[in-house]
C-alpha angles and dihedrals in degrees: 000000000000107000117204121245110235107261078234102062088036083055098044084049099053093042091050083044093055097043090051099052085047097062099044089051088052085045091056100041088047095056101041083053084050097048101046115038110106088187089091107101105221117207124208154156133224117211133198131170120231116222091166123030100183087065122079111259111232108207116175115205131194124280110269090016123146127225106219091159150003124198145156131218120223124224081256094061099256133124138211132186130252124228124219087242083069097047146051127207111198120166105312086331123102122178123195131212094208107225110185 
């Protein structure tokens, strides 16, 4: 005997079937538009401790980066600007003339 499957449970099937498709295919296109668009600006710092101040400080950033600003922070917890006279880019590498 072949019993028949109720047109209710063959639709409900075929309607779970395609949203779920659906959302799998906008899953999909929305992360391949996330993970490749360079148009997003990232932002970051780089951080180094100092142990000795009367020595030059070496940071390497990443290739293409900007520098927008480099500071230091005192013991106190302040910070003060430095300005490019104190410091070289060349390439990914950044050295630091330590000022305070």
């Amino acid at each position: 005997m072949i019993e028949i499957l109720e047109p209710k449970v063959i639709m409900s099937v075929v309607v779970a079937l395609i949203i779920l498709g659906v959302g799998v295919f906008a899953f999909f296109v929305t992360w391949g538009e996330v993970t490749t668009n360079e148009a997003l600006a990232m932002s970051g710092t780089e951080c180094q401790t100092v142990v000795n101040p009367a020595i030059a400080q070496t940071v390497t950033i990443p290739d293409g980066a900007t520098i927008t600003r480099v500071y230091e922070t005192l013991n106190t917890g302040s910070s003060q600007n430095i300005d490019s006279g104190n410091y070289t880019h060349v390439g990914t590498t950044v050295t630091i003339n330590v000022t305070g």
